[in-house]
Every structure is written in structure tokens, then in C-alpha cells.
C-alpha positions in Angstrom: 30.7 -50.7 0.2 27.9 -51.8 2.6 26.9 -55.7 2.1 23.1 -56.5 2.9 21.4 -59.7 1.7 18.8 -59.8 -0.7 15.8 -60.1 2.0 17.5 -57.2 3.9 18.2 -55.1 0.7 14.2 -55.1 -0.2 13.4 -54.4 3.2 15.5 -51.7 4.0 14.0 -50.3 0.1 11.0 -50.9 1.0 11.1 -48.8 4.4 12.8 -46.3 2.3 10.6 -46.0 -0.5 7.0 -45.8 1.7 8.5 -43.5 4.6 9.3 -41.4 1.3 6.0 -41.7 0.3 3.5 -41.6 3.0 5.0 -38.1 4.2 7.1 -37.1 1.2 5.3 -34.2 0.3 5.1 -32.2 4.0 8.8 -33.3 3.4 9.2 -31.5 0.7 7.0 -28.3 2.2 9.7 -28.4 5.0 12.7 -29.2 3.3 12.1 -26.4 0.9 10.5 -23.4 3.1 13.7 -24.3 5.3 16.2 -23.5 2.9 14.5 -20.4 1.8 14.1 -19.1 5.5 17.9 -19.7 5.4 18.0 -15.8 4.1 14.9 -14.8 6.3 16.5 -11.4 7.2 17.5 -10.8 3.9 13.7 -11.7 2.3 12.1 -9.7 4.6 14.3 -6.3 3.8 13.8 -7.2 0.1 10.2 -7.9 0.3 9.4 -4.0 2.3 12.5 -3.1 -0.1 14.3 -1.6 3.4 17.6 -0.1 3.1 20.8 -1.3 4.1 20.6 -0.8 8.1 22.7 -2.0 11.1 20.6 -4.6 12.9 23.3 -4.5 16.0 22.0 -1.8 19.0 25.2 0.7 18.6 23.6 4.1 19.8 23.5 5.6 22.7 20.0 4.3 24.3 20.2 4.6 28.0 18.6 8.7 28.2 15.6 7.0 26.2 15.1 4.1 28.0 14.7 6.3 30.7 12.5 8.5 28.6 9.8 6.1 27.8 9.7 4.2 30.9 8.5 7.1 32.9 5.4 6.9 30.3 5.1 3.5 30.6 3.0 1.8 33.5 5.2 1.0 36.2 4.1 -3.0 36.1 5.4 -3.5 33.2 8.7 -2.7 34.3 9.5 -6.0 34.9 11.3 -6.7 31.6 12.3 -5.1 28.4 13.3 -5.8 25.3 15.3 -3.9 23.4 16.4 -4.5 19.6 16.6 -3.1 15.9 14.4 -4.5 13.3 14.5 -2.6 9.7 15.6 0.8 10.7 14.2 1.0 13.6 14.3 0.1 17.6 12.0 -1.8 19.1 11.6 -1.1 23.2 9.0 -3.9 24.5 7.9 -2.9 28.5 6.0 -6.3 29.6 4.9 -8.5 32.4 3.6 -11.7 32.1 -0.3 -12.1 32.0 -2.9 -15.3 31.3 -4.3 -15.3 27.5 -7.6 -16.6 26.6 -6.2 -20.0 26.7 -5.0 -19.5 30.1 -1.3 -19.6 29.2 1.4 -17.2 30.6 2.5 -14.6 27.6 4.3 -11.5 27.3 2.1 -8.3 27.6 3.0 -4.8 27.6 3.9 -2.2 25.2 5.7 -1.5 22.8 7.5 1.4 21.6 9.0 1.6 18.0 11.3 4.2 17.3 12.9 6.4 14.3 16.5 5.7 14.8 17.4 8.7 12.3 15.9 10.7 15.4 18.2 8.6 17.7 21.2 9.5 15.8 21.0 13.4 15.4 22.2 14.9 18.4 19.9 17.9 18.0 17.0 16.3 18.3 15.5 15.9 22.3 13.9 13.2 23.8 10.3 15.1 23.2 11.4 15.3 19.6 12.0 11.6 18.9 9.6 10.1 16.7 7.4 7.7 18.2 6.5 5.5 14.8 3.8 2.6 16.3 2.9 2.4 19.6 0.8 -1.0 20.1 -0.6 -2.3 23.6 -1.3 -6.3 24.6 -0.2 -9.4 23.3 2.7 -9.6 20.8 1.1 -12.6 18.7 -1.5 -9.8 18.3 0.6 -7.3 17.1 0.9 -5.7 13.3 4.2 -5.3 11.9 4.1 -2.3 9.9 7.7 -3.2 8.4 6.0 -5.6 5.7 8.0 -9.4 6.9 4.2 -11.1 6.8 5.2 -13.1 3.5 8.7 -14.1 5.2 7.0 -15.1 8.0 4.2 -17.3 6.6 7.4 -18.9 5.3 8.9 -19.5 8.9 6.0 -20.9 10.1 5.4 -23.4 7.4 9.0 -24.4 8.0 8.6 -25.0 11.8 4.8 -26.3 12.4 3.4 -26.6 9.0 1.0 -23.8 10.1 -0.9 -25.9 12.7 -1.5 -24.1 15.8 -0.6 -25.2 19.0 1.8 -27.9 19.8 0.5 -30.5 17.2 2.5 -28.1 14.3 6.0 -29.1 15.9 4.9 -32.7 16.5 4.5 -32.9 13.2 8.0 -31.0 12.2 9.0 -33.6 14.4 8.0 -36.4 13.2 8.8 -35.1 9.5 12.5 -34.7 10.9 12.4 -38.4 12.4 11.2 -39.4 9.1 14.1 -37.6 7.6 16.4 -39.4 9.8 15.1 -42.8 8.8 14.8 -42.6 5.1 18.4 -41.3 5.5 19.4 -44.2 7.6 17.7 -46.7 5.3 19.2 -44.7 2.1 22.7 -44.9 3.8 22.5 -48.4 4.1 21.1 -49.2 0.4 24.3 -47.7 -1.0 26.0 -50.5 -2.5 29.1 -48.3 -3.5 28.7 -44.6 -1.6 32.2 -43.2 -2.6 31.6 -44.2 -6.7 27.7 -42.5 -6.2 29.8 -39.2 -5.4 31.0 -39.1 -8.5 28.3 -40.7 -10.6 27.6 -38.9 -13.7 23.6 -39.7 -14.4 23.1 -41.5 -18.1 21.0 -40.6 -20.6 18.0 -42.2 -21.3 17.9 -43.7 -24.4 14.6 -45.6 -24.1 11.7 -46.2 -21.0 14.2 -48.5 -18.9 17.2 -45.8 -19.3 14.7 -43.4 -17.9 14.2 -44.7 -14.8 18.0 -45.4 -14.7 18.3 -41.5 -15.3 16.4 -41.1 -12.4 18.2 -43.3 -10.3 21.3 -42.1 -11.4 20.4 -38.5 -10.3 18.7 -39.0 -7.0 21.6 -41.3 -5.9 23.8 -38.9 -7.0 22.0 -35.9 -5.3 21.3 -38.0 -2.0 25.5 -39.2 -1.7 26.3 -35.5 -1.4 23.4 -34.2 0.7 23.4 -37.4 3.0 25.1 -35.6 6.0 23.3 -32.5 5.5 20.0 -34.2 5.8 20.9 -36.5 8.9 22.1 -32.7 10.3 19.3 -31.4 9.1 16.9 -34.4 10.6 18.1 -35.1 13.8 18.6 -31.0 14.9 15.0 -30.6 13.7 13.2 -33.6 15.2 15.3 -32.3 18.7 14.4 -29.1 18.5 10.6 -29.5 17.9 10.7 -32.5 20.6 12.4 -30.3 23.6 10.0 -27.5 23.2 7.2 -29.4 22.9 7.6 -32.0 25.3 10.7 -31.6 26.9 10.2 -28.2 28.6 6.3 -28.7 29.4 7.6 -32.3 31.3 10.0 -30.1 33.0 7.6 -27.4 33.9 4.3 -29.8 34.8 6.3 -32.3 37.1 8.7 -29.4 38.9 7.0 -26.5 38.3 3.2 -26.7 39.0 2.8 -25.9 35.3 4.7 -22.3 34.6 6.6 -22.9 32.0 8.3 -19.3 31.9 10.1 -20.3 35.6 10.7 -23.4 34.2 12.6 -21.7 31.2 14.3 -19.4 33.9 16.1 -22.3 36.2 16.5 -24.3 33.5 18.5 -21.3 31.0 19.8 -20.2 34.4 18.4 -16.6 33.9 18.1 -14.4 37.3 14.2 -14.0 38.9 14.3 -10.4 39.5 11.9 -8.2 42.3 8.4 -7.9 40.8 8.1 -4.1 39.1 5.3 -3.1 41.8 8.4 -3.2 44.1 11.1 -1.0 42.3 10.5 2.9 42.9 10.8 5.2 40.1 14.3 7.2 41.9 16.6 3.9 40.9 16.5 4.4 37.2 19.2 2.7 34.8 22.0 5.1 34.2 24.9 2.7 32.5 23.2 0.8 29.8 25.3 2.7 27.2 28.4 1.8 29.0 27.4 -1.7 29.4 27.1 -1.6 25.0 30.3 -0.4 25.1 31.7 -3.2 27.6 30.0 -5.8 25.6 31.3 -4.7 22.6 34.9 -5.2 24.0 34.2 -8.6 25.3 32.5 -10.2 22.2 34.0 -7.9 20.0 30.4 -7.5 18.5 27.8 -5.0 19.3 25.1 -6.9 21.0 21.6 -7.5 18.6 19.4 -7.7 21.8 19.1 -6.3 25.5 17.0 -7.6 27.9 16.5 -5.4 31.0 15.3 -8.0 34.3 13.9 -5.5 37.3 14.3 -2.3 35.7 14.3 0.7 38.6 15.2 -2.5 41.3 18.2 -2.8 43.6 18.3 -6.9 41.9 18.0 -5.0 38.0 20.3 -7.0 35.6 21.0 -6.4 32.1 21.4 -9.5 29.5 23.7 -8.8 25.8 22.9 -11.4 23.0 25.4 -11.3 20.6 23.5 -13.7 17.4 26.0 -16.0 15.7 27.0 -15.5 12.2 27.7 -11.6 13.4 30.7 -12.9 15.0 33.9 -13.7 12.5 35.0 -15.9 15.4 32.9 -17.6 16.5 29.6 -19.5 15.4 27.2 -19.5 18.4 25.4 -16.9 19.9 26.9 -15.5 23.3 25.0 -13.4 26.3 26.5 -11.5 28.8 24.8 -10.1 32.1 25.8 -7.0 33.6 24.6 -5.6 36.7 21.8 -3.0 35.8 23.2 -0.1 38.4 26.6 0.0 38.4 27.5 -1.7 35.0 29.6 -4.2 36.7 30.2 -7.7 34.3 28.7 -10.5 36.2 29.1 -13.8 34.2 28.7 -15.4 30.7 25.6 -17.1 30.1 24.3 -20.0 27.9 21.6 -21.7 26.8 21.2 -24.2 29.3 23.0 -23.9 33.0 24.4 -20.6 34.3 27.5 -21.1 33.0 29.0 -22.2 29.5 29.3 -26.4 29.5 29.4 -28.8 27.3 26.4 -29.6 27.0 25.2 -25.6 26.4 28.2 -25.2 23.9 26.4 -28.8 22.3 23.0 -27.2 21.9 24.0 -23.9 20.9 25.8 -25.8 18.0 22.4 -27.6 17.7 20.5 -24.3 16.6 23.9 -22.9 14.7 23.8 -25.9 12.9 20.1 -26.2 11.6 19.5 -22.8 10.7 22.7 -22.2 8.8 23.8 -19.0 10.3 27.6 -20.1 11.8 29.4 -18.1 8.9 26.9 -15.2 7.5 26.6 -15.6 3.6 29.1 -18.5 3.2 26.9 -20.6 5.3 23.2 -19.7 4.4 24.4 -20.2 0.6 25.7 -23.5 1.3 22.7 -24.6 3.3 20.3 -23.1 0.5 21.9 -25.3 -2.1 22.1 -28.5 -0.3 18.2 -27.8 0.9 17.2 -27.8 -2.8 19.7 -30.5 -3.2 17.7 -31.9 -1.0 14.3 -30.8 -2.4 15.2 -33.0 -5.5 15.8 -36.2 -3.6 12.7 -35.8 -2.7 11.3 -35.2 -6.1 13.5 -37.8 -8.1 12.2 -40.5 -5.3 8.6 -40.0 -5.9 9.3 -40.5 -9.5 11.2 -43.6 -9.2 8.5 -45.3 -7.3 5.9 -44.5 -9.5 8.5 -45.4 -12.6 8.4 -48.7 -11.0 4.7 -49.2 -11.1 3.8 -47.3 -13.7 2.0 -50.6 -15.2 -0.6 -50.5 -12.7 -3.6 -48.0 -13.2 -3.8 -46.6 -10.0 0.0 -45.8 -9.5 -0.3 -44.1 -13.4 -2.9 -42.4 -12.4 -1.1 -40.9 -9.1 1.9 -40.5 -11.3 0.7 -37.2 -12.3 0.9 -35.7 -8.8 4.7 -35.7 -8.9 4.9 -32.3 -11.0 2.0 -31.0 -9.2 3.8 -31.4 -5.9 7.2 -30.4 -7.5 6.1 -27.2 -8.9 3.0 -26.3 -7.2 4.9 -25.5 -3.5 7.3 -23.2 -5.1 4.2 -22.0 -7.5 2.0 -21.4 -4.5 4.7 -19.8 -2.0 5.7 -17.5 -5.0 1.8 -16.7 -5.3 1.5 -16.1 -1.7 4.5 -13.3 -2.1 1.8 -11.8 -4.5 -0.6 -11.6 -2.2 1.3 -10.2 0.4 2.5 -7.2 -2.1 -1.4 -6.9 -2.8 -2.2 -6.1 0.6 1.0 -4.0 1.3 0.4 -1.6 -1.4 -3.4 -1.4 -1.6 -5.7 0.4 0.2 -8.4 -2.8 0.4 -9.6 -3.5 3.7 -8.1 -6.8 3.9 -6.4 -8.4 6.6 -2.7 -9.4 5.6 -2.6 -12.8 6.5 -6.2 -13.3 4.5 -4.4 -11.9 1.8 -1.0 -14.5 2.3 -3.9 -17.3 2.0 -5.6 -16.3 -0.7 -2.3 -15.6 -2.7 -1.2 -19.5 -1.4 -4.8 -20.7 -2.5 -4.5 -19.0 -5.9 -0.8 -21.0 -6.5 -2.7 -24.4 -5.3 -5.6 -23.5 -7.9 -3.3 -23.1 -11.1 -1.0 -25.9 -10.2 -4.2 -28.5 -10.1 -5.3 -26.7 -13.5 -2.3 -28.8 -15.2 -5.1 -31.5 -14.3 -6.8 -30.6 -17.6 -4.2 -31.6 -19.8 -4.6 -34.9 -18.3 -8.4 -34.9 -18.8 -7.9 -33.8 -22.3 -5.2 -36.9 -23.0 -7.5 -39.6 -21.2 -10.4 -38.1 -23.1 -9.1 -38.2 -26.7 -6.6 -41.0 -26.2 -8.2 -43.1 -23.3 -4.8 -42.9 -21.6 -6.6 -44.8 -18.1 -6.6 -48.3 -19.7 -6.6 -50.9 -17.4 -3.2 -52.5 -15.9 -1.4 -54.9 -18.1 -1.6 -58.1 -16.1 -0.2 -61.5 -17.2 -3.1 -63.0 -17.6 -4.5 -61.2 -20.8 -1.3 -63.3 -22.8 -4.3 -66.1 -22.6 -6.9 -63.6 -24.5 -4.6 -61.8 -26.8 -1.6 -61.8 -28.8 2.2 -61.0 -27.1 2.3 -58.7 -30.3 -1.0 -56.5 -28.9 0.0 -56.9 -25.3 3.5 -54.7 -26.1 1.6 -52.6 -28.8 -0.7 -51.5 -26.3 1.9 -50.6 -23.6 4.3 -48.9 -26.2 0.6 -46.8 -26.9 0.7 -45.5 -23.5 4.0 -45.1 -22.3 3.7 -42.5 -26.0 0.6 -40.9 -24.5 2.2 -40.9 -20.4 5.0 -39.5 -22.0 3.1 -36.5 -24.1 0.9 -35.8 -21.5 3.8 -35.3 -18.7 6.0 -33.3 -21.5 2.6 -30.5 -22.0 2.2 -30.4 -17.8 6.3 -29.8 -17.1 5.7 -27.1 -20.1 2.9 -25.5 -18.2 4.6 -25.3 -14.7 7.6 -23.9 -16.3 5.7 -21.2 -17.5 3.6 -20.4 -14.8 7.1 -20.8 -12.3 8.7 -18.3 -14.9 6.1 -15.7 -14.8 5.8 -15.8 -10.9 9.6 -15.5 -10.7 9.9 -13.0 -13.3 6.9 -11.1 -12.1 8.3 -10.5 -8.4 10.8 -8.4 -8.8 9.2 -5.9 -11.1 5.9 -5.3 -8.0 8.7 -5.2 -5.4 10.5 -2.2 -7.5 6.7 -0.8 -8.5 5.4 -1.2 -5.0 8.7 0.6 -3.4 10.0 2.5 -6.2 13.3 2.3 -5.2 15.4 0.8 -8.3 19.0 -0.6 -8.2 21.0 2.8 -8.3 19.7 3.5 -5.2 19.9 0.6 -3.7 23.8 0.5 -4.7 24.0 4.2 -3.4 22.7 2.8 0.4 24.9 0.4 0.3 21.9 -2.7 0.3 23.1 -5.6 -2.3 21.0 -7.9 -0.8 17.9 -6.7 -2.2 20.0 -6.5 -5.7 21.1 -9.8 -5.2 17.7 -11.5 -5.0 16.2 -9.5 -7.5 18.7 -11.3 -9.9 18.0 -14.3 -8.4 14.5 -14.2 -9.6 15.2 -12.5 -12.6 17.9 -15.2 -13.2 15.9 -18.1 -12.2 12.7 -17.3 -14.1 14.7 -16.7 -17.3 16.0 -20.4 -17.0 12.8 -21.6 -16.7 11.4 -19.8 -19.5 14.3 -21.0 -21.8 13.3 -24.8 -20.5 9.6 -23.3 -21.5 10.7 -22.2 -25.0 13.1 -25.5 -26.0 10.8 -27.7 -24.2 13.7 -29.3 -22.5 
């Protein structure tokens, strides 16, 4: 039981309750996008309905390699990047080059290959099926493999969508904002063990509804509070180091180049620039070094990068992601010596070798992104993030509960299903437009289409707005606020006829917009799963037949969840 006097106790709620409100709803865009991006992998093979595949590099590699290097330009030999994405390997030859905005990126080419052509020994190097082959940027890049929707997502989650910098200042803040209305929660807890177990009463009148909401969100909040200072202070770090942390570094030590910056600071080798190496010292033991990696981490590795390829100085780096590894929970890197094979040393995040500090921010990134112990993990980290979702949502409507006298806090009360149901509504609608643009043959770019889809959710979620119209039309629902001082005009009798009048017509107008968004939430979540079986045609049995529940498993999760909200629809619960 935390003790705070009565001045302290209304501060610290009132710190709570406007932090919550000021930036609750870009809150809530975070909170929720985060916990669906929790099973990012997993939406993006549903959504392109790809087949169960391994996503770890276990073929044998090295011969083409080799193969496509010798048609590559011999400048952008100075890294590669090798990994698996959907069925297929992706081989990335680039050097680093000025963009438009004069910033050092990644360019080169890269190669994406059929890994069923990999895997047959009778097929030859000539043979292998080259599927895209694209040339420049890689933030100007298509992905043919259909993860657009997923990504749109990701992005929301980690910079709202704003380019630049600005995007994860603003995560950041969101995240410090987390942190204190945590903080501030925390310490309004008058008895935090009994809130665990606080079953939420039902309202018999106004007053036991606003005690129904209190019940819940305190309820909610007790068990999600260490989750969300996780959550908080791992995301406001995160957005703060690569913001400002590493350009500091970089602009004060480092004239500016951020990518030497990254290398001393991750304690990656520099390697001989690629118009140095000769074509005659190619890499010949990149398949052993799989194998050797495979024995050390007891994991195939999910990505090789390839420093100085062709070079006397040519090392290779193993990343072995975490949540592959039964073991352990943070993702490991080797580096071998690109020539002979040799093992050289363990690597980490930060430093050349594994300290405390590395092994701390390692756990950092394990930690926010849920991905320490495969499914176990993301599942618990997608419950507690809509956990989370409906502190959010059980806060707004306790502060506008509390005011709900006043005629400009009713009138705002409205927004809270809005905001509720229209991000799911609109992220839903956005996976519309993304199938649209998959399956048709419009000339439309896909991330137009992602808007548009995103805009459409926006624009039936404000529709609810006409029920309210029609209410303060027929019933003049926007009366003025009941003040104190009309008890000198009219009658105490009047005063409490008139409020009991629209707390009826609040009430009735709320009840038809909850039934609205639960049937436009139930169609949308309903409607998904059949486009993604019509736009793939690939059904269950063959799904279960490649071995690839996932896709199974979140068809039922629509299918599931849009039937629940349809029964809420129907008994107008």
C-alpha cells in the first residue's frame, strides 16, 4: 500500500490523467501496432499465403556466391548480405554511396533466388533461377513477396510514419510518456496486491458505471504495469540511441559518417575497399563456415555478412536471431575468417567482445520485441499489448465519465469509440487495400493502395458521427452544462429531470455507435480471411499438408474474433 497525501494524490492523478490524454491516442496507435508486429513474420507469410519454409541459411551456398559475384560489378564487392526471406535467398552485393539527401546508404544489387533450384543437385549454376534482380537503393526496392501491409504496420509501430528522425522522436517521447503515466499510475495504487485480484462490479446505475470502469482499468493496469514500464523505457532507449545517440557519436568523433561510427562502436572489422581485391582470391569455405556455426550456436545462422569479399582482410559474420535458439534469448554473431574458415571471435552488439553492457542491450531489444522464447513469448507479449490497449481505452473513458456534465467534455466523449475501434477498423482496412493491389492488375502503386485502404477505415469510423447528429437533432442531446447556478432559475426537481434526460439520450446514442463498430470490426475480421484464401487459393488442407499452421492459426483468429464481435453485434451487449 503506497500512502500519498491528499494534495499529492490529485496531483500525481492529475499528471496521470492529462499525460493520458494529450498523447493517448498515438499511444494507443503504438501500443497496438506493437503487439501486432509481435507476429510480424508470421503476418507477412499469412498475408502472401507463403508456405511453411526454413528462414535459417542451411544449403550449401558458397559455389553460388561465387557464381553471381563474377556477374556482379567488382565495387560492390565490398559487402554482402546473404539471407532467406519466404522461400527464397536474398544475395545483396553493395558499397556505400550518397543519396539525394546526401546520406551514406547501401547500394548495389540484389539477387533473389529460387531455393527449390538451390536444393536439386541436378540443377547447375546456369540453371538456377534468378527470380528479381533489382539495382540501387534498398528503400527503393519492390518486394515481390507481398509483406507491404506488415510493414506499414512496423512502421507505424516505430516512427508513426513520419520520415526522418522526427518519427522516432516521437516513438520516443510516446515511450517516456508511457513511462510516466506508469510511474504516476504506480504510485496512485492505494492497495496494488488486492487490484490484482479485483473482480470489476457491475453497474447498477450512472455512478456504478464509472466504478465499472475503474474497476477494469485498475484491474487491467495492476497486471500489465511491468510490461508497460518494459515496454516504455526499452522503447523510449531504443528510439533515443539511434536518433541521437549514434549521430552525437558520429558528428563529434567521426566528421559525420555515421556507418564508421556504427563500425568502432559495434566493433565490426573495416575491410580493404573492393577496388583493391582481385577476382583469383574468391571465397571457398563459406559452407564450411555454416557448418561450424551451426556446431557453436547449435543453430543455423539466419544471416551472413561477407566484409572484403575476394581480399586477403575478407571476414565472414553468422547472426544467429534469438527466439531460434531453445537456449538462449539473444541473438549471437560469430566471425570467421573469409579464406581459410578459421573461428575468430564472438561478437556483440556493442564492443568487440560479449560484456555486460552488450549482453544488457541485447536483452534490451529481446525484451521489447518479444522474441526471447518463439510462440510462448510473442503470445504473451500480444495479450499484455492489448491488455494494454484497454488501459488506454478504459482511461479515456474515465476522464470523460468524470466530466461528462460539462458540454464540451460530452461532446468529446464520443471520440472514445472512434479512437477504440477506428485504429483496428482502419489497420484491418488497410490489409484490404493491400490484397487489392496484390491481386489486381490496376496500375497502382502498393503503398497508394495501403493509404487509401487506411483512409477508407478513418472514413467509416467518423461515419458513427451521424448517429450523433441524428440524436442531437431529434433529442437536442448538446444542452448546455448543468452549472449550480441555474438552482436560482429553476426547480432542484427540473435540474435532475433534465440530467436523467441526457444521461438516457448519452447512453442510447453510445449503445447505437458501439453497435455500429462491432459490425463494421466483424465484417473486416470476418472478411480477411476469405480474400487471403480467394486471392492465394490455397485452403487449409494444403496448408496442413506443407506443414504451415501459422497461416491456419490466424485465419481462426479472425474467423474467431469477428464472430465474437458479431455475437456482441446481435445481443447488443
Amino acid at each position: 500500500m503506497i500512502k500519498l497525501s491528499k494534495d499529492n494524490t490529485k496531483r500525481q492523478l492529475a499528471i496521470h490523467g492529462w499525460t493520458g490524454l494529450v498523447l493517448g491516442f498515438l499511444l494507443y496507435i503504438v501500443v497496438f501496432t506493437g503487439a501486432v508486429v509481435v507476429f510480424e513474420n508470421e503476418l507477412e507469410q499469412w498475408s502472401a499465403s507463403h508456405l511453411q519454409t526454413s528462414e535459417v541459411i542451411d544449403s550449401s551456398v558458397t559455389d553460388l556466391v561465387n557464381h553471381l559475384a563474377k556477374n556482379t560489378a567488382q565495387e560492390l564487392w565490398q559487402d554482402i548480405d546473404i539471407h532467406k526471406h519466404h522461400g527464397e535467398l536474398e544475395v545483396f552485393f553493395h558499397e556505400h554511396r550518397l543519396n539525394k539527401k546526401g546520406q551514406k546508404q547501401p547500394y548495389g544489387v540484389q539477387y533473389s533466388i529460387n531455393l527449390n533450384t538451390i536444393n536439386n543437385p541436378k540443377t547447375t549454376l546456369r540453371k538456377q533461377i534468378i527470380q528479381n534482380r533489382q539495382i540501387g537503393f534498398p528503400a527503393n526496392f519492390e518486394d515481390p513477396s507481398g509483406t507491404e501491409w506488415v510493414q506499414f504496420m512496423r512502421f507505424m509501430h516505430t516512427n508513426l510514419y513520419i520520415p526522418g528522425r522526427l518519427g522516432f522522436y516521437a516513438t520516443g517521447i510516446i515511450g517516456l510518456l508511457l513511462l510516466v503515466s506508469a510511474v504516476s499510475g504506480f504510485l496512485l495504487h492505494r492497495h496494488l496486491i488486492k487490484d490484482m485480484f479485483l473482480s470489476p462490479r457491475k453497474p447498477k446505475n450512472k455512478t456504478g458505471k464509472t466504478i465499472n470502469y475503474r474497476d477494469g482499468h485498475n484491474l487491467a493496469a495492476t497486471w500489465t504495469l511491468p510490461y508497460a514500464f518494459v515496454l516504455a523505457f526499452t522503447g523510449a532507449f531504443l528510439s533515443f540511441a539511434l536518433t541521437l545517440g549514434l549521430p552525437t557519436i558520429a558528428y563529434t568523433a567521426f566528421k559525420g559518417d555515421i556507418n564508421t561510427a556504427m563500425e568502432k562502436v559495434s566493433g565490426k572489422p573495416s575491410v580493404a575497399l573492393a577496388s583493391e581485391v582481385s577476382h583469383s582470391n574468391q571465397l571457398l569455405n563459406l559452407d564450411n563456415i555454416i557448418i561450424e556455426s551451426q556446431k557453436r550456436i547449435d543453430s543455423y545462422p539466419n544471416q551472413i555478412n561477407i566484409r572484403g569479399y575476394g581480399s586477403e582482410q575478407s571476414v565472414v559474420i553468422t547472426r544467429h536471431f534469438a527466439g531460434y535458439i531453445d537456449k538462449d534469448f539473444m541473438t549471437n554473431e560469430l566471425m570467421f575468417d573469409g579464406n581459410t574458415g578459421e573461428f575468430i571471435q564472438e561478437l556483440s552488439i556493442v564492443g568487440q567482445k560479449p560484456t555486460i553492457s552488450s549482453d544488457t542491450l541485447q536483452l534490451m531489444f529481446s525484451l521489447h520485441f518479444g522474441n526471447f522464447s518463439g510462440w510462448l513469448s510473442k503470445l504473451l507479449w500480444f495479450g499484455l499489448g492489448l491488455l494494454l490497449c484497454y488501459v488506454v481505452i478504459t482511461g479515456f473513458k474515465l476522464w470523460f465519465e468524470r466530466r461528462i456534465k460539462q458540454a464540451s467534455w460530452r461532446r468529446l466523449y464520443f471520440s472514445v469509440p472512434i479512437i477504440s475501434y477506428g485504429v483496428p477498423i482502419s489497420f484491418l482496412s488497410a490489409g484490404l487495400g493491400f490484397f487489392f493491389c496484390y491481386t489486381s492488375a490496376i496500375n497502382i502503386s502498393m503503398e497508394t493502395s495501403i493509404w487509401l485502404g487506411f483512409g477508407l477505415g478513418w472514413l467509416l469510423s467518423l461515419a458513427s458521427l451521424i448517429f450523433v447528429y441524428q440524436m442531437n437533432t431529434n433529442n437536442s442531446l448538446d444542452n448546455t452544462s448543468i452549472k449550480v447556478e441555474t438552482q436560482s432559475t429553476l426547480s432542484m426537481t427540473h435540474i435532475k429531470n433534465n440530467t436523467q434526460s441526457i444521461d438516457i439520450r448519452l447512453n442510447k446514442s453510445m449503445q447505437y455507435i458501439n453497435q455500429y463498430f462491432r459490425f463494421v470490426l466483424a465484417f473486416f475480421l470476418l472478411l480477411l480471411p476469405i480474400i487471403r484464401w480467394q486471392s492465394s487459393h490455397i485452403g487449409w488442407l494444403t496448408l496442413a499438408k506443407n506443414y504451415t499452421p501459422s497461416i491456419i492459426v490466424i485465419d481462426l483468429f479472425f474467423i474467431i474474433a469477428g464472430l465474437i464481435f458479431y455475437h456482441r453485434f446481435l445481443t447488443k451487449k
